[in-house]
C-alpha positions as CSV (number, residue, x, y, z in Angstrom):
1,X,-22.2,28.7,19.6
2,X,-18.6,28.6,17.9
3,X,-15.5,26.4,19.5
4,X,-13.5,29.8,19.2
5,X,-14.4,33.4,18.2
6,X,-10.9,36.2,17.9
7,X,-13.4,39.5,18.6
8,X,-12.7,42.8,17.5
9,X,-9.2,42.3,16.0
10,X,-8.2,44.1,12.4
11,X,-8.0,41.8,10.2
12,X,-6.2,41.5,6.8
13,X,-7.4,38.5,4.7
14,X,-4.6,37.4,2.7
15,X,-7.0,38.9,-0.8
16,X,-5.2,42.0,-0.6
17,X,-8.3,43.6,0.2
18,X,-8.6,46.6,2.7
19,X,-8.2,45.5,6.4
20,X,-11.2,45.8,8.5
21,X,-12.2,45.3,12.1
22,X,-14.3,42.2,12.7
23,X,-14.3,38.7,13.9
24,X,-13.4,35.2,13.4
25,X,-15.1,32.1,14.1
26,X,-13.6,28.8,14.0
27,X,-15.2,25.0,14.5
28,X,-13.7,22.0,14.7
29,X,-10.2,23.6,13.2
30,X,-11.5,25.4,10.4
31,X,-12.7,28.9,10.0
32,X,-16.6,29.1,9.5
33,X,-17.1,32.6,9.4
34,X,-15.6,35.7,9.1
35,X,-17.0,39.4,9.8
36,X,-19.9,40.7,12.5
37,X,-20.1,37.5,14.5
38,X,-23.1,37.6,17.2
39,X,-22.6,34.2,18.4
40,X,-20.7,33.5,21.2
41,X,-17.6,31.1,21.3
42,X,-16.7,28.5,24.0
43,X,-13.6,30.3,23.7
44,X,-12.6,33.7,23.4
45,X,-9.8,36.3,22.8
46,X,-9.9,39.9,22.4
47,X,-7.8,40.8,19.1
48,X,-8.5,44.4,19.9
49,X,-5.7,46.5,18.3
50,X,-4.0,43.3,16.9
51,X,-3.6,43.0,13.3
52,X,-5.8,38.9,12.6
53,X,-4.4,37.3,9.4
54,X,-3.8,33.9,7.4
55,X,-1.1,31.6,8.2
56,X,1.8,32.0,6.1
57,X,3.7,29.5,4.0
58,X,7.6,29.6,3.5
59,X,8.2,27.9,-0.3
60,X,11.7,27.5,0.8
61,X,12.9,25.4,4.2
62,X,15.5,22.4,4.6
63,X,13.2,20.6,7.5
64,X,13.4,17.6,5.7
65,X,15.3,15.8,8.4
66,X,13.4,17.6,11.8
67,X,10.6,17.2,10.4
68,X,10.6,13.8,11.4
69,X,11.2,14.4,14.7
70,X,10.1,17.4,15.4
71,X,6.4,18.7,16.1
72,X,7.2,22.4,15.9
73,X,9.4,23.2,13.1
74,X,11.0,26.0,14.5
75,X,12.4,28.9,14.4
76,X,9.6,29.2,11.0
77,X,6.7,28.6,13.5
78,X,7.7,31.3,15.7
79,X,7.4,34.1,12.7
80,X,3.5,33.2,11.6
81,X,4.4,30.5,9.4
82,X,1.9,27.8,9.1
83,X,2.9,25.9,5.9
84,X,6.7,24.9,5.0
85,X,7.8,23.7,1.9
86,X,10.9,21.2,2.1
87,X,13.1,19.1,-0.2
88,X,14.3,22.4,-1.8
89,X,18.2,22.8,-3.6
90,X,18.0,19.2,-4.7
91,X,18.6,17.8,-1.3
92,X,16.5,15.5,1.1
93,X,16.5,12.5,2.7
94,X,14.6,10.0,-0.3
95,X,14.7,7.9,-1.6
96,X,17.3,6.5,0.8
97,X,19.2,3.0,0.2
98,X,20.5,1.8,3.8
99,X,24.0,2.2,2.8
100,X,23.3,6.0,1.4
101,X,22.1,7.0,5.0
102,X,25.1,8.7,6.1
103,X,25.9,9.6,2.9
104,X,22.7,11.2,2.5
105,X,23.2,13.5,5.5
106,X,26.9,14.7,5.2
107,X,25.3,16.2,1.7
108,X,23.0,18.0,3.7
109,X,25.8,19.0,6.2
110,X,27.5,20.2,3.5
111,X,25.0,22.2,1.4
112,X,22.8,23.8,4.4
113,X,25.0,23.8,7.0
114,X,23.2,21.1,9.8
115,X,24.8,19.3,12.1
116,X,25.5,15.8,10.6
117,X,25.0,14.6,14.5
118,X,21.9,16.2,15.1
119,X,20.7,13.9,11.8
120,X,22.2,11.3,12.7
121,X,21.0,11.3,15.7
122,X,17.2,12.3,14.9
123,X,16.3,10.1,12.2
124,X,14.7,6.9,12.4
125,X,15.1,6.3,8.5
126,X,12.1,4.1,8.8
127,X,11.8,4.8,4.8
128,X,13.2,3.9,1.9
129,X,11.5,5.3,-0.7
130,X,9.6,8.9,-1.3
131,X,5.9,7.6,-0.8
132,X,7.7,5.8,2.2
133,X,9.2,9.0,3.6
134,X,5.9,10.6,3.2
135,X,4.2,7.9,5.1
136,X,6.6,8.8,7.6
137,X,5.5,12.4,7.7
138,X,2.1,12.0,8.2
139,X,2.4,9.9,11.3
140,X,3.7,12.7,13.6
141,X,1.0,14.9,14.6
142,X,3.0,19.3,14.6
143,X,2.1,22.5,14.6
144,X,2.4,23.3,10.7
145,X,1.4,22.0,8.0
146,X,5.2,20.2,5.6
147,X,5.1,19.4,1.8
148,X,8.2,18.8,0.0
149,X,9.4,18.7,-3.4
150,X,11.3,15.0,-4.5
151,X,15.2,16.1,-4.4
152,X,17.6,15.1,-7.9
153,X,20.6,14.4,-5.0
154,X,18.7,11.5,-4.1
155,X,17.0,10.7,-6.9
156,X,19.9,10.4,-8.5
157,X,22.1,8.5,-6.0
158,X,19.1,6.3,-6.0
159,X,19.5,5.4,-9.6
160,X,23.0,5.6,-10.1
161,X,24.7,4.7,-7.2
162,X,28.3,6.5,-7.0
163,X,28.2,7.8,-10.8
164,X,25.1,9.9,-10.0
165,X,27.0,10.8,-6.4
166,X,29.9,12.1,-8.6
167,X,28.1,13.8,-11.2
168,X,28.3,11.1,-14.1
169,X,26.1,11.2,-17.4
170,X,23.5,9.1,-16.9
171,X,21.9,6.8,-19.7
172,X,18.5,7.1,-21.1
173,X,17.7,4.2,-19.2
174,X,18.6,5.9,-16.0
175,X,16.7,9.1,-16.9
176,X,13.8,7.1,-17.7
177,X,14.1,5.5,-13.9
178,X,14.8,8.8,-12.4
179,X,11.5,9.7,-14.4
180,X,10.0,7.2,-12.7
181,X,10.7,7.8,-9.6
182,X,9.4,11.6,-9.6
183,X,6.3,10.7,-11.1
184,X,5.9,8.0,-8.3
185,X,7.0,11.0,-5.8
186,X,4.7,13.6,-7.3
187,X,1.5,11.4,-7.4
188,X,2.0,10.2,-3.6
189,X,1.6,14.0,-2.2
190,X,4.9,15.2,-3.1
191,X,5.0,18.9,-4.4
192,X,7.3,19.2,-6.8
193,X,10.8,18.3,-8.1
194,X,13.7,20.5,-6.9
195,X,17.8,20.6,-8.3
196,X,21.1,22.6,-7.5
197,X,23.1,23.9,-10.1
198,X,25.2,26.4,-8.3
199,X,28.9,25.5,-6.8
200,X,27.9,26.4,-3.5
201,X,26.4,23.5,-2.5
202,X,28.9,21.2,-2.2
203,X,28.8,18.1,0.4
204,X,30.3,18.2,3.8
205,X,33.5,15.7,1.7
206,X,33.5,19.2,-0.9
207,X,31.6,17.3,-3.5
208,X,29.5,19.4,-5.5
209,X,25.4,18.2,-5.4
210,X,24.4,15.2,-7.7
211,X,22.7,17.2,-10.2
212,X,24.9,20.0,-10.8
213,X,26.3,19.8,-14.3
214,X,23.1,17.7,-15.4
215,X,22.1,18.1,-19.1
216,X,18.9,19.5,-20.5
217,X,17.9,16.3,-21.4
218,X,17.7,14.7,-18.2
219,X,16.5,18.0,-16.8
220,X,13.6,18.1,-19.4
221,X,12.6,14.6,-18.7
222,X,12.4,14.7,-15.3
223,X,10.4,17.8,-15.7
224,X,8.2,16.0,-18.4
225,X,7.8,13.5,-15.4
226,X,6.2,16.0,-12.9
227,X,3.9,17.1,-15.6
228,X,2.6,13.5,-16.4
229,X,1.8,13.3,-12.5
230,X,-0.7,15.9,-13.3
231,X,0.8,18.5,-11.3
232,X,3.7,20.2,-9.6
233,X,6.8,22.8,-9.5
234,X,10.2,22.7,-11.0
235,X,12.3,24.6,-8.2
236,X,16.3,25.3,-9.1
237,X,19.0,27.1,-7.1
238,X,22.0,27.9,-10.2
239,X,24.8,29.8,-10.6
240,X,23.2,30.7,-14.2
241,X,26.5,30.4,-16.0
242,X,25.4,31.5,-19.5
243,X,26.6,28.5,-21.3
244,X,24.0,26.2,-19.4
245,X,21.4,28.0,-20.9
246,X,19.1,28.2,-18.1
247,X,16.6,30.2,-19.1
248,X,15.9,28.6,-22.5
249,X,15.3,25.1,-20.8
250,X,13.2,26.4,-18.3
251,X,11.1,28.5,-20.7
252,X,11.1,25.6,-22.8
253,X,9.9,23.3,-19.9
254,X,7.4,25.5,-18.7
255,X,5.7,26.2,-22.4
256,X,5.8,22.4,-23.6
257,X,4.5,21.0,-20.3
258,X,2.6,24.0,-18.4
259,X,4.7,23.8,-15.2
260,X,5.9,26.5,-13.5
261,X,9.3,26.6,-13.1
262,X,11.0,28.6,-10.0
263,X,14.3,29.6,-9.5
264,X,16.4,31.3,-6.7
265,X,16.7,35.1,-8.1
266,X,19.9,36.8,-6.3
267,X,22.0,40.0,-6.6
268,X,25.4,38.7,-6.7
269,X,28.6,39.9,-7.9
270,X,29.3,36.4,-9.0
271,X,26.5,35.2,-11.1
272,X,27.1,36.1,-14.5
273,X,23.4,37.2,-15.3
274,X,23.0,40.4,-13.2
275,X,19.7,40.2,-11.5
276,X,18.1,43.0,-13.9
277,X,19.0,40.2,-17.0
278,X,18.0,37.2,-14.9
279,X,14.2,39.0,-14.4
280,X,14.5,40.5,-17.7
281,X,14.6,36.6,-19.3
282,X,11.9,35.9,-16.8
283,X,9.4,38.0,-18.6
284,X,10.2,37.5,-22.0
285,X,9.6,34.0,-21.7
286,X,6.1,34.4,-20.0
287,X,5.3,36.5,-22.9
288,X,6.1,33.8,-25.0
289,X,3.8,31.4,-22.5
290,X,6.1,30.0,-19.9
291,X,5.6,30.2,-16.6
292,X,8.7,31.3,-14.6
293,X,8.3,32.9,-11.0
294,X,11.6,34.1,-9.3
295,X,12.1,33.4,-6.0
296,X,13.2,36.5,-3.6
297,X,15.0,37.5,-0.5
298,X,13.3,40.5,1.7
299,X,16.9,41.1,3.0
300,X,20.7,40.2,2.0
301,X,21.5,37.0,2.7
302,X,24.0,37.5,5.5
303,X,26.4,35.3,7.1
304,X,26.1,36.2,11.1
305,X,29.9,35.7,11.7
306,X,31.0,34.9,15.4
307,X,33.8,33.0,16.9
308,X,31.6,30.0,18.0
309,X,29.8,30.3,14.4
310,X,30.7,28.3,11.1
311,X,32.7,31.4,9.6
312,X,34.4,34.3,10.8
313,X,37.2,37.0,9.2
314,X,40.2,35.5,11.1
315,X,39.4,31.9,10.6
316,X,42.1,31.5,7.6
317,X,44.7,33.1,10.1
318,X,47.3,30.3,11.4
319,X,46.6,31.1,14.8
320,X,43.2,30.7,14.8
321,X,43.5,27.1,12.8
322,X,45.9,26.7,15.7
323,X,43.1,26.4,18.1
324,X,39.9,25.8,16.0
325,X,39.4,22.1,17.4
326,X,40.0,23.3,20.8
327,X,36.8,23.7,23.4
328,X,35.4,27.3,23.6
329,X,36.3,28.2,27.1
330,X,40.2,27.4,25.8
331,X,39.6,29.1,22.9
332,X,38.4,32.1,24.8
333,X,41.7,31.9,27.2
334,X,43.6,32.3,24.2
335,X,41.3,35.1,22.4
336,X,41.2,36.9,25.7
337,X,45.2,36.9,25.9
338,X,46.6,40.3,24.4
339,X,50.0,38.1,23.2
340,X,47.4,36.2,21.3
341,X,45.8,38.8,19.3
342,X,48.8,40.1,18.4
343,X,50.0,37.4,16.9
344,X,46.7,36.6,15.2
345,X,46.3,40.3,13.8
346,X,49.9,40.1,12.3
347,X,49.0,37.5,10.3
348,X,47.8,37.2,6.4
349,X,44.9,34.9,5.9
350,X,45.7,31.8,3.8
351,X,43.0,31.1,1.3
352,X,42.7,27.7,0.3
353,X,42.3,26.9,-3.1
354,X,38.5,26.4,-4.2
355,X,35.9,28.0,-6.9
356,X,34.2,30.0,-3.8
357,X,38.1,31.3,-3.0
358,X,36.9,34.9,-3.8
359,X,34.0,34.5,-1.4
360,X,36.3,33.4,1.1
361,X,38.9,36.6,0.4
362,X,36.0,38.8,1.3
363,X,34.9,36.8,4.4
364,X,38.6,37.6,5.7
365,X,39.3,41.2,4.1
366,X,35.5,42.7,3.2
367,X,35.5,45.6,6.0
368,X,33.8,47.9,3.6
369,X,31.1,44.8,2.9
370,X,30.8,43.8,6.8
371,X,29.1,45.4,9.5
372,X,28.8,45.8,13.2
373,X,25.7,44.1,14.7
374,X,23.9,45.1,17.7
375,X,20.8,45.3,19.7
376,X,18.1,46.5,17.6
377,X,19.9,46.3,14.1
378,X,19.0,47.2,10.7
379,X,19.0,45.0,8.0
380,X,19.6,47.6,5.8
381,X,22.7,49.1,7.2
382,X,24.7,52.4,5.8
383,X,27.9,52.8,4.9
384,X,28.6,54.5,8.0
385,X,27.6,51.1,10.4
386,X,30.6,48.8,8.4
387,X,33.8,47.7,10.0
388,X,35.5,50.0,7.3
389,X,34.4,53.0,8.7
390,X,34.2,51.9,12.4
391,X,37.5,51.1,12.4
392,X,38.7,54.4,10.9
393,X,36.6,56.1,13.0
394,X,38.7,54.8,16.2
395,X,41.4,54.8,13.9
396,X,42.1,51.1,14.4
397,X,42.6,48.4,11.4
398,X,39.5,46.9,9.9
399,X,40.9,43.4,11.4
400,X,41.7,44.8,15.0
401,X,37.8,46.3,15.2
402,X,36.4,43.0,13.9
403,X,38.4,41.5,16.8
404,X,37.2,43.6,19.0
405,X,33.9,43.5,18.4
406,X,33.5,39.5,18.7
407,X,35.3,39.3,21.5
408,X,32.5,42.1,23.0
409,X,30.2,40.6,25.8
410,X,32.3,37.9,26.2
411,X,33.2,36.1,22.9
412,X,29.7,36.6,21.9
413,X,29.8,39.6,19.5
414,X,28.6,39.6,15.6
415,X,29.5,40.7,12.3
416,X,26.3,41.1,9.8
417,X,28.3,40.0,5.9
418,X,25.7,40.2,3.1
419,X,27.1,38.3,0.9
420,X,24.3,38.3,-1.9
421,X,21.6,41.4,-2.4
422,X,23.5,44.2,-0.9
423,X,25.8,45.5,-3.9
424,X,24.0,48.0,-4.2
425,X,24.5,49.0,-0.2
426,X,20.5,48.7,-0.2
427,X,17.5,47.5,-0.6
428,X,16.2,49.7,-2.8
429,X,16.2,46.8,-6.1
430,X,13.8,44.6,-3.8
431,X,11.1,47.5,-3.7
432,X,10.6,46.8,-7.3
433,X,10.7,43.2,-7.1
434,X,8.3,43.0,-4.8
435,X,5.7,44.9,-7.3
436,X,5.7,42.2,-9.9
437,X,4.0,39.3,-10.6
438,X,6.4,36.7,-11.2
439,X,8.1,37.0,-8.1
440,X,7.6,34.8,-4.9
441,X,9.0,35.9,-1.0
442,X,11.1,33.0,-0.8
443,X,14.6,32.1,0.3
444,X,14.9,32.1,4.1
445,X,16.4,28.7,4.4
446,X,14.6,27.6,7.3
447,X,15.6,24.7,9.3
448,X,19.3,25.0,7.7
449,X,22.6,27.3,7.7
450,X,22.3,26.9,11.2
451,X,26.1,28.4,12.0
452,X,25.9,31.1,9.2
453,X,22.2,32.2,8.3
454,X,19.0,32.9,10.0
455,X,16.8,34.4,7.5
456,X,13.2,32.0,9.0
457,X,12.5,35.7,10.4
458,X,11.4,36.8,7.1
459,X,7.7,37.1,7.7
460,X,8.4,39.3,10.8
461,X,11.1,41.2,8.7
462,X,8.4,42.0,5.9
463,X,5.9,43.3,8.6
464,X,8.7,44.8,10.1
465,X,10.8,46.4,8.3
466,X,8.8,46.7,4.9
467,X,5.8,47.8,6.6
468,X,6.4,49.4,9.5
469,X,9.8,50.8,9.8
470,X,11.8,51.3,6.7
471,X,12.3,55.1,5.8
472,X,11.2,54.7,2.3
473,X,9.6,52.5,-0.3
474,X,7.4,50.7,2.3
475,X,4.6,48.6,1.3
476,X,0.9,47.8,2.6
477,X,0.4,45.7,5.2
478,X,-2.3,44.0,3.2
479,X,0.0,43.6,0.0
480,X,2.6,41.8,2.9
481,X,-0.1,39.7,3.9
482,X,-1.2,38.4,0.5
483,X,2.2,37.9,-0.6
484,X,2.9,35.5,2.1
485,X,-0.3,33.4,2.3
């Protein structure tokens, strides 16, 4: 007799094989067999009609602070996932000096948009360095398996104290140190070694990640680090400015040490390197022997813009600024007041100065780029569901539809801006991506963004939307399953 038997259920084994019907038997935890099972289990649940697959993993989540406190890591466990990979962007939470602590999380506030409080308030810090922190880890019993990549913010604010905070040249010494430390990181449990090289991820004080404008020489001997550990990823979020030279240090990494070297793959108006030139340098280097794998979106990474979010079109206005401190059920007295809206529409947005200013012009002005969410909405909106056309439609402004449309069901409307992966007004560029070998589903940012993003749904978007529902260039549901086991 088995501890559990799932009867009758269709399952898809994460091979890529056909799906079948049959069963699964699992002892002690672990599956024993899979297939025609004529023993009986001590428990048992009828699968019939229910797709039966693997866990999946998510390469790229920020639970590196709720993870110590929390059991469940959701929203990721909601969506299938049964593996999370933290420590991603080059941020984390070790090593960690005592006086770094709250240091440590307004870079996180900053960069992936958590509440500072909820840190604060969550952590124990009973660590101080990485085999430490994952000491801590193990002790709490949860519902999915963590593993985590060694961050360069903390590595190098570690080492170098403010200079590495502020983006300071190191010395060899220091690299060596920094060396070190990964290889001590990697050869505890840790998974990789993960850096930031974009301006977006700056710290909750507007200072860009410790890391950033690193040079290929401490880049290259960290990495030479995680290879003398025996194993392990290089993972790297970057603007790909073409005077860093990304590619030729990561294909250079990769072939002199065997690592494989990941990097956040986007569609953005602002990188430099257009996505087909970023995949393009991708394979030429693995033909030369490298091993770089892009990391993907499924979707465009949106920014869910609401009044009580982290950004909205009208918060550059004076009269929003005017009340943004205020409590919501004050804010939504003045929202609600006509008087108030037409001051607030009358307005031009002030942009402050900063290098995301353009980003923040289209946050405020975008109609064409922004669209109206609702019950049931699709990711992959048309032209005819943005603001832009909405708004002519009634024959209203752009800004008085937006308006209207987050103060809908009281305050509690949305606007849907993707922001990266949607020039093209589709999806259509992800079909082929998701053919190829050196790409990885990745990206969804769970655990963080939580004012902005919530892109932890990705597994049930694949299955969803991919599979099941998009109106062309759908995929196999067992091709969805392998790629996410």
């Amino acid at each position: 007799m088995h501890d559990m038997v799932i009867r009758g259920g269709t399952i898809v084994d994460g091979t890529g094989a056909a799906a079948f019907i049959g069963d699964v038997a699992i002892d002690a935890g672990r599956i024993t067999a899979v297939g025609t099972i004529a023993a009986k289990g001590r428990e048992e649940i009828d699968a019939t009609g229910l797709h039966v697959t693997p866990g999946f993993v998510d390469i790229h989540t920020h639970y590196d602070g709720q993870a110590t406190w929390d059991s469940e890591m959701a929203p990721s466990a909601w969506h299938g996932v049964t593996t999370v990979v933290m420590g991603n962007c080059g941020v984390g939470f070790a090593p960690a000096k005592p006086d770094k602590h709250d240091w440590l999380i307004g870079l996180m506030e900053g960069v992936e948009d958590i509440p500072g409080t909820a840190l604060a308030e969550g952590m124990t810090w009973n660590w101080e360095t990485f085999p430490e922190y994952l000491d801590a880890l193990e002790q709490r019993a949860r519902t999915v398996d963590v593993a985590t990549h060694v961050p360069h913010g903390s590595v190098r604010a570690y080492v170098m104290g403010e200079r590495g905070a502020n983006n300071e040249a190191p010395t060899e010494h220091e690299i060596a140190q920094m060396s070190a430390i990964v290889e001590e990181g990697l050869k505890a449990g840790a998974l990789g070694f993960s850096t930031s090289r974009t301006v977006l991820h700056k710290s909750i004080d507007g200072v860009l990640v410790p890391g950033t404008t690193a040079t290929k020489e401490e880049l290259i001997g960290i990495g030479r680090a995680v290879a003398r550990a025996g194993h392990g990823v290089f993972e790297m979020a970057s603007d790909l400015r073409r005077e860093w030279d990304e590619f030729g240090w990561m294909g250079a990494l990769s072939k002199e040490t065997g690592l494989p070297v990941t990097f956040a793959m986007l569609q953005s108006i602002a990188k430099e390197l257009p996505w087909e030139e970023q995949m393009a340098e991708t394979a030429r280097w693995n033909a030369e022997g490298a091993n770089i794998v892009a990391q993907i979106a499924l979707r465009g990474t949106g920014i869910l813009m609401a009044w009580r979010g982290t950004a909205h079109p009208f918060a550059f206005r004076p009269s929003w600024q005017a009340i943004a401190a205020l409590p919501w059920d004050e804010q939504w007295a003045h929202l609600s007041d006509p008087a108030f809206k037409a001051k607030l529409l009358a307005e031009e947005s002030i942009i402050p100065e900063s290098d995301v200013a353009a980003l923040y012009w289209v946050i405020a002005n975008g109609w064409p780029m922004q669209y109206a969410m609702g019950e049931g909405f699709d990711y992959e909106p048309g032209p005819e569901q943005s603001i832009d056309a909405l708004a002519k439609a009634a024959g209203i402004s752009g800004a008085e539809y937006a308006y209207d449309l987050l103060c809908s069901g009281g305050g509690t409307g949305f606007i849907y801006f993707p922001f990266l992966n949607y020039a093209d007004g589709n999806l259509d560029f992800i079909e082929g991506l998701l053919a190829r070998d050196d790409t990885v589903i990745s990206l969804s940012d769970g655990g963080a963004h939580c004012g902005t993003i919530c892109d932890a749904a990705s597994p049930t978007f694949l299955l969803q939307h991919w599979v099941r529902d998009r109106k062309r260039g759908r995929i196999s549901i067992e091709n969805a399953i392998k790629r996410q086991c």
